[in-house]
NULUM-28122 format. One record per residue: x, y, z of N, C-alpha, C in turn; residue number from 1. Coordinates in steps of 0.05 Angstrom, whole numbers. Atoms other than C-alpha are relative to their C-alpha. Layout:
REC      nxx      nyy      nzz     caxx     cayy     cazz      cxx      cyy      czz   seq
REC        X        Y        Z        X        Y        Z        X        Y        Z   NUM
...
//
This chain:
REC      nxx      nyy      nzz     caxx     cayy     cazz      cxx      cyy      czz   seq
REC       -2       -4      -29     3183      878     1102        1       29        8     1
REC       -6      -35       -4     3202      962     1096      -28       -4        3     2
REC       36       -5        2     3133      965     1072      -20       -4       20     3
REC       15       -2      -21     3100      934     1121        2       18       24     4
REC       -6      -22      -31     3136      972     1183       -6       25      -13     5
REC        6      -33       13     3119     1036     1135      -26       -1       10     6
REC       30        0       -7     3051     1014     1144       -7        2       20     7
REC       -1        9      -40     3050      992     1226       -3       30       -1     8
REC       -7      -34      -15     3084     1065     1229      -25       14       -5     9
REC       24      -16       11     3028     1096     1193      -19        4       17    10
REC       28        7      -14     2974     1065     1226        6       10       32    11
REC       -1       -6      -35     3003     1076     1299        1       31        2    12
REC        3      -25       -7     3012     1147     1283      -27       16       -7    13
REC       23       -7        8     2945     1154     1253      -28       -7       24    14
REC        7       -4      -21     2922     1124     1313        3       21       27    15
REC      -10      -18      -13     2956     1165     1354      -15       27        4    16
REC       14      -26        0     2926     1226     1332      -24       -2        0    17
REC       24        4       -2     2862     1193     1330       -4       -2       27    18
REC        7       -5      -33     2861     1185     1420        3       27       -5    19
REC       -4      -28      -14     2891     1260     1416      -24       15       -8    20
REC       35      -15       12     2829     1279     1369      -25       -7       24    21
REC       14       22      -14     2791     1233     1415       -4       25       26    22
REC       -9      -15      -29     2817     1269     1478       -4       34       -5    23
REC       13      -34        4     2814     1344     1449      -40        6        1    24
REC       27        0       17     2739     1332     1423       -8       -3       32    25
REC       19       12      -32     2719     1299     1501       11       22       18    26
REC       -3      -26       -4     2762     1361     1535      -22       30       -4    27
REC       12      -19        0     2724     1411     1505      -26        1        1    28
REC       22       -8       -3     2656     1384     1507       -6        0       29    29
REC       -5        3      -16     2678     1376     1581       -4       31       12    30
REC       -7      -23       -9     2696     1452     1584      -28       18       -8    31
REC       34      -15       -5     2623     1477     1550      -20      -15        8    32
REC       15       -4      -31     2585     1435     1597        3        8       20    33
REC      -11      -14      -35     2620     1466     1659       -5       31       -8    34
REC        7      -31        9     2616     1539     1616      -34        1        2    35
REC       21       -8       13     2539     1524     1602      -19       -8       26    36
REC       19       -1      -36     2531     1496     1686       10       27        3    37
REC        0      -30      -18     2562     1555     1710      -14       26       -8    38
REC       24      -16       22     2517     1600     1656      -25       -1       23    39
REC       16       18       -7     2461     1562     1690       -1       15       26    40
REC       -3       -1      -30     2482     1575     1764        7       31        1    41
REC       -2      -24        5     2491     1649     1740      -16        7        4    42
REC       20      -13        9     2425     1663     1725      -14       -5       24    43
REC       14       -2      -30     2369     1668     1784      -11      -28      -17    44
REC       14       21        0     2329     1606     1786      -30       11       16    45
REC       19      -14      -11     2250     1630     1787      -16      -23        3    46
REC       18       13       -4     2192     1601     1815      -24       12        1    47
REC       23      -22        0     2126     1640     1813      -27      -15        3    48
REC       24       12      -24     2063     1617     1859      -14       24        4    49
REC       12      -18       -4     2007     1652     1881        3       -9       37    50
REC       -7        5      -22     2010     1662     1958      -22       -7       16    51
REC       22        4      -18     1954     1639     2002        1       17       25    52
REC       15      -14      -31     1964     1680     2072       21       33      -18    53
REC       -5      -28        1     1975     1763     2064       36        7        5    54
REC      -29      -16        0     2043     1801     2056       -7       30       -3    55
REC        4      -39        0     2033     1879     2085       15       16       -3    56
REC      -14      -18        1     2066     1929     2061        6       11       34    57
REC        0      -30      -21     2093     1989     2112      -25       15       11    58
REC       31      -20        3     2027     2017     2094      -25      -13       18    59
REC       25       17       -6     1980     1956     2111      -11       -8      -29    60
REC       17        1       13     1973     1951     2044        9      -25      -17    61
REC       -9       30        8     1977     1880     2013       14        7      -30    62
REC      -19        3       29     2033     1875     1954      -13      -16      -25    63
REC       13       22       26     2016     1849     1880       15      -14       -2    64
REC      -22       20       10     2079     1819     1870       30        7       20    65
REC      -25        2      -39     2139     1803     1933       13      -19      -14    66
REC      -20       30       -1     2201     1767     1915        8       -7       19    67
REC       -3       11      -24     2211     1717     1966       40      -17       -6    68
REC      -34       16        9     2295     1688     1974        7       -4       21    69
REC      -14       12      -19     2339     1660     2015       29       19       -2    70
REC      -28      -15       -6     2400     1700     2043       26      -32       -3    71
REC      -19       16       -3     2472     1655     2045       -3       -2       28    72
REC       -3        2      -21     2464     1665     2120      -28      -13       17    73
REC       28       13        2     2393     1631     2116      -26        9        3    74
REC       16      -25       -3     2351     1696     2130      -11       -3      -21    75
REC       20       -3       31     2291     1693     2078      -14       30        2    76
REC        3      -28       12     2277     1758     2045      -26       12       -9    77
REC       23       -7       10     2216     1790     2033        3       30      -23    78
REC       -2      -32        9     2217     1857     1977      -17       -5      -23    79
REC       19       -7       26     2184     1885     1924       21       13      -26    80
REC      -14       -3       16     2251     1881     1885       15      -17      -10    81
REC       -9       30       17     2273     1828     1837       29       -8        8    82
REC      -20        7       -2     2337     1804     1860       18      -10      -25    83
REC      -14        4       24     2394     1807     1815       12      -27        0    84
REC      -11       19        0     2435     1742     1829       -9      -28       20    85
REC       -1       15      -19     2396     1693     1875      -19      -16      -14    86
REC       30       18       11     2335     1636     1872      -15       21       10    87
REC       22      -21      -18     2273     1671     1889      -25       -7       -9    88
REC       34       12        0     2195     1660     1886      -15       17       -6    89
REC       24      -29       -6     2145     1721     1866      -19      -21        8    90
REC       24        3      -11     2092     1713     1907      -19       22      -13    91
REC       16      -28       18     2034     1747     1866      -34       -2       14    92
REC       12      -10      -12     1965     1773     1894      -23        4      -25    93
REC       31       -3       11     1887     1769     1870       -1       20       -1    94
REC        3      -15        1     1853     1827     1859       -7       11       36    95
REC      -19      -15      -29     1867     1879     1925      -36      -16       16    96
REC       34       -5      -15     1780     1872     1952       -5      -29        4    97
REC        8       25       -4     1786     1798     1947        2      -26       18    98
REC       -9       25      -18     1815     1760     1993      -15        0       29    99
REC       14        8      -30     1769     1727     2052       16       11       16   100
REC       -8        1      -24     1821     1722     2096       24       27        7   101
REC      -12      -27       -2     1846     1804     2090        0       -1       27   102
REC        5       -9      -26     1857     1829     2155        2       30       -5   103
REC        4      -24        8     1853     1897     2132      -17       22       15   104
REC       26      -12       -3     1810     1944     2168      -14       22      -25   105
REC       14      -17       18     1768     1976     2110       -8       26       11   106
REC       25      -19      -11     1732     2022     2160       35       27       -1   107
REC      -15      -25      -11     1803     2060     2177       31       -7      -21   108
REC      -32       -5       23     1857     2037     2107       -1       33       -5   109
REC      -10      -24       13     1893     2101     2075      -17        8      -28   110
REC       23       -5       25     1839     2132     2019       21        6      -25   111
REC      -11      -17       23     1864     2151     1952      -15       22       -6   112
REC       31      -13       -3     1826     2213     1955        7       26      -30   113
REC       -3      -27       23     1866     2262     1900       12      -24      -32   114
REC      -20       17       15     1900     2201     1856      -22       -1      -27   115
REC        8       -6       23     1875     2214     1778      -31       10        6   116
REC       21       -9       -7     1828     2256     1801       -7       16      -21   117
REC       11      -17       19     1820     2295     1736      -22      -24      -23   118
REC       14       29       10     1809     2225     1699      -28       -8        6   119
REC       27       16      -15     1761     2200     1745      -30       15        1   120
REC       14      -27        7     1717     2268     1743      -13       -9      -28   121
REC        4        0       30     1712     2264     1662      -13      -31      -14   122
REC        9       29       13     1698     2179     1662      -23        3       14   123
REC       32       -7      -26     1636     2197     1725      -15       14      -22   124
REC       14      -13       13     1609     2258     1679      -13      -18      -31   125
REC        5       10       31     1615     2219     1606      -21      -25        9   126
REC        4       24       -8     1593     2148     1639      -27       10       23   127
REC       22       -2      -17     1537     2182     1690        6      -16       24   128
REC      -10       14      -25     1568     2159     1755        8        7       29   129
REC      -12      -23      -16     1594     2181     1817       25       -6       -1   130
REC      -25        3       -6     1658     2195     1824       17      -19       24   131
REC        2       21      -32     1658     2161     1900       -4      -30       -7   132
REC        7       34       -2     1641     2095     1867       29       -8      -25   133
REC      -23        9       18     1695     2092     1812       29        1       10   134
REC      -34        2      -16     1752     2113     1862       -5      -29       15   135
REC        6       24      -12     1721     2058     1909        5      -32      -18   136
REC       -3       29       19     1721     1999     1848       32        6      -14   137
REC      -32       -6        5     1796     2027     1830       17      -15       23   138
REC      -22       12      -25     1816     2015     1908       -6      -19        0   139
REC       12       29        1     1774     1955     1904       28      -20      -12   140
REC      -14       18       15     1810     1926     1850       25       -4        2   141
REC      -31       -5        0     1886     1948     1848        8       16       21   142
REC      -11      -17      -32     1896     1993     1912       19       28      -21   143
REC       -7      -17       22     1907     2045     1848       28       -3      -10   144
REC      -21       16        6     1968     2000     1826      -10        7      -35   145
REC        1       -4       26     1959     2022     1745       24      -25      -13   146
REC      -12       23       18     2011     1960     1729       -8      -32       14   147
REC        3       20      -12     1972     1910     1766      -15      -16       -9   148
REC        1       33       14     1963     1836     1740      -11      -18        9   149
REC       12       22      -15     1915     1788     1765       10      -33       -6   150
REC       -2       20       10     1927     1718     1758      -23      -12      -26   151
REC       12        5       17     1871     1711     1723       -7       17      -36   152
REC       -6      -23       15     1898     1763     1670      -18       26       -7   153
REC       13      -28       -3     1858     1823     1691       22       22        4   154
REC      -23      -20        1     1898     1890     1683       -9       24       13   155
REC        6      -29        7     1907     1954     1699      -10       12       34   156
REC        5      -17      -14     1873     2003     1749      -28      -11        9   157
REC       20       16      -10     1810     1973     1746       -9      -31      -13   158
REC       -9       26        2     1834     1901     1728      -27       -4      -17   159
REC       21        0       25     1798     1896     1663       11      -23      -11   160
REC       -8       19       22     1800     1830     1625        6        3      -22   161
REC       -8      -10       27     1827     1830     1554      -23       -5       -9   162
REC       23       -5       12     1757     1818     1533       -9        8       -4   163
REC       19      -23       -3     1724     1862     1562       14       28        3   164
REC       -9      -25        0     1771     1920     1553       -1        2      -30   165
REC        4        7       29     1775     1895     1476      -32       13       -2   166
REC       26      -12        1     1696     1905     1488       -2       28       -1   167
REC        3      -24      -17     1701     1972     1523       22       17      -18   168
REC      -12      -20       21     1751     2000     1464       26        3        9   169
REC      -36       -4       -9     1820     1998     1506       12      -16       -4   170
REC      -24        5       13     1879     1986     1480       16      -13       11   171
REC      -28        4      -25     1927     1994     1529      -11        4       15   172
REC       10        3      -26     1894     1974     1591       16        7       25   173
REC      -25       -8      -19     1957     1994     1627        0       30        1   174
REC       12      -31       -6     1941     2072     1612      -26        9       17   175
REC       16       -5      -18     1902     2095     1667      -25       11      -19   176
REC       27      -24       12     1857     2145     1616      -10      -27      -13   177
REC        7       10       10     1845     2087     1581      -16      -19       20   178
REC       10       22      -15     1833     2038     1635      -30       14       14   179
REC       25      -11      -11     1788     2082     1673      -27        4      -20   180
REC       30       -5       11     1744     2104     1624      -12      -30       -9   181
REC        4       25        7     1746     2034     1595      -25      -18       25   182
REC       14        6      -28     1727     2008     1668      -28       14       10   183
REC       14       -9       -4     1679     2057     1682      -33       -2      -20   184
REC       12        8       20     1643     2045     1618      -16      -28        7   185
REC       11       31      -13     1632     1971     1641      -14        8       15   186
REC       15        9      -31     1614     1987     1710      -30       22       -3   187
REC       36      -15        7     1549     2036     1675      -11      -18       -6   188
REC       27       28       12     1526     1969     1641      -13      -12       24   189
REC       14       17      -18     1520     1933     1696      -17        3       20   190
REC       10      -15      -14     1496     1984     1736      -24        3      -12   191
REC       29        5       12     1438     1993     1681      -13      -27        1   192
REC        3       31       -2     1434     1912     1673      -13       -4       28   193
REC       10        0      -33     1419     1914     1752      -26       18        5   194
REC       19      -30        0     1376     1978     1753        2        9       28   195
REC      -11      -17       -6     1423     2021     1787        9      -10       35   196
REC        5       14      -30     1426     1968     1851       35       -4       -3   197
REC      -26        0       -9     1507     1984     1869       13      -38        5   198
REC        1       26       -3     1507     1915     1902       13      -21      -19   199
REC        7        6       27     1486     1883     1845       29       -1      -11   200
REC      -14       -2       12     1525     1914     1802       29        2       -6   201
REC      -35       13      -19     1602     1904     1843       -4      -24       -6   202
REC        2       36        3     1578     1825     1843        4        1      -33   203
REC       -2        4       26     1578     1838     1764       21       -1      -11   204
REC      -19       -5        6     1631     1870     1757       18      -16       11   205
REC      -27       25       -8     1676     1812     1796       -4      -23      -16   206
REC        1       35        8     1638     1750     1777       -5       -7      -23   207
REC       14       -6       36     1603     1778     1705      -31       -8        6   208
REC       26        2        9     1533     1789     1693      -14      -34        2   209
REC       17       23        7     1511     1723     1682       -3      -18       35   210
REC        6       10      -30     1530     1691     1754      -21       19       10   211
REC       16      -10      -14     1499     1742     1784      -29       -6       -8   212
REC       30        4        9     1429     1731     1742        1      -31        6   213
REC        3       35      -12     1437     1652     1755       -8        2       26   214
REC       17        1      -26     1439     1662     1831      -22       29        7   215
REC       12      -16      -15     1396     1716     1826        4       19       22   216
REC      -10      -17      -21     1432     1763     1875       34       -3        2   217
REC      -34       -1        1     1506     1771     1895        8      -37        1   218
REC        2       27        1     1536     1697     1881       15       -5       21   219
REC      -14       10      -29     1554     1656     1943       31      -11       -4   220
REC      -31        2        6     1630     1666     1926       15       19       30   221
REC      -16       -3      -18     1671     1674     1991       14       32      -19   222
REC      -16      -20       13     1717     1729     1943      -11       21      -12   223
REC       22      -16       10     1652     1759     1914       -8       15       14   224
REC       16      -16      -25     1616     1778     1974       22       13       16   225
REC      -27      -11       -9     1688     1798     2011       -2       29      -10   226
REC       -6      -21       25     1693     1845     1947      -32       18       -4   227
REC       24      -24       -4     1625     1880     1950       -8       21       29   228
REC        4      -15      -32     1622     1887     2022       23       28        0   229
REC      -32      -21      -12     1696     1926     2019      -10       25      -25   230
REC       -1      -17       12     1672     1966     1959      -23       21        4   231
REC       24      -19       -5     1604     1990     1989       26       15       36   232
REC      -11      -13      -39     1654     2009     2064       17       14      -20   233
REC      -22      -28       18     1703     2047     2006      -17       27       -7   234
REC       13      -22       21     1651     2079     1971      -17       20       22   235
REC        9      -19      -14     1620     2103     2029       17       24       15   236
REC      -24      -13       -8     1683     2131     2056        4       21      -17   237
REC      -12      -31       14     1702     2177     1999      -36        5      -12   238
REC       20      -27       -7     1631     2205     1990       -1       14       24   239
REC      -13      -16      -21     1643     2228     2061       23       14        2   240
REC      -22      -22        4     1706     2257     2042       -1       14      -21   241
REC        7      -19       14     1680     2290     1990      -18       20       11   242
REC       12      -14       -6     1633     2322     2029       27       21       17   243
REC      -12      -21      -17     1680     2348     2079       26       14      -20   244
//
């Protein structure tokens, strides 16, 4: 009869500590899911879209990348600076010459008229070009943004694909000396490929060689023709400011 109540006791205190194990073990995985929500609710919460209608700078000059957020007081935020603790949205941006529905005036934007002007000199001379057309397919492309990212992963200054910068011998498409000459390099092929027809050879350089020889002329791309038109009203612009 001891025996047995030795045993009962045993077992009830072996239970015993078996709920408190029970209860410690459900406690704490209690305490790092609430440590690993509030982790969670720490961190920003991103969303990243491409934007369909225009966001202008100060300048007029359309942004590559705008974080969009919500204030606590419900005010949504527009900047071109990552927010340290909130949700937020980058809104990110085609290449600068492309968008149909720019409202931009081409005839009277801000020129880049001195911006790697030693560069651009040395890729014109080596490459046989004018200088006036490689600043123009620079503003074209990136609005001379040297860290600018297409969606469709074109880089750089003059938003060079990794293929065709791989082609064109650059490295780091993100160094301007590289990008440019890299860029400039291209935009002689196509320029020979065309035989020397500007036009032409802008539609190449957006859509690649081959569209353009299919339709035979600039291809009926809304973002194509947008993008030749703005780079022949650039290019004519800074050879006139080169003159004067």
């Amino acid at each position: 009869m001891l025996r047995t109540r030795t045993l009962m006791s045993a077992l009830f205190i072996w239970l015993s500590n078996s709920r408190l194990l029970g209860m410690c073990l459900l406690l704490l995985s209690n305490m790092v899911m609430a440590a690993n929500a509030q982790d969670a609710n720490s961190k920003p919460r991103i969303v990243a879209r491409y934007s369909e209608t225009g966001i202008l700078s100060s300048e007029g000059l359309e942004k590559f990348k705008v974080y969009q957020y919500q204030q606590a007081n419900g005010v949504t935020v527009f900047t071109d600076k990552a927010p340290s603790n909130n949700q937020y949205q980058i809104l990110l941006y085609e290449c600068f010459a492309c968008r149909p529905d720019s409202n931009i005036d081409w005839n009277a934007i801000r020129l880049f008229s001195a911006n790697y002007d030693s560069l651009i000199s040395q890729a014109a001379y080596k490459h046989k070009l004018e200088p006036a057309l490689i600043r123009a397919v620079i503003h074209a492309e990136s609005a001379f943004n040297s860290r600018a990212v297409s969606r469709s992963g074109a880089m750089g200054l003059m938003q060079l694909m990794p293929e065709t910068a791989k082609e064109m011998g650059v490295i780091n498409a993100f160094l301007p000396e590289e990008n440019i000459f890299g860029g400039s390099k291209y935009l002689a092929q196509m320029l020979k490929q065309f035989n020397g027809d500007i036009a032409l050879a802008c539609a190449a350089y957006n859509a690649g060689p081959t569209t353009v020889t299919q339709y035979n002329g600039i291809p009926p791309y809304p973002e194509t023709q947008a993008y030749v038109e703005r780079v022949q009203i650039l290019l004519k612009r800074y050879r006139e400011q080169k003159r004067v």
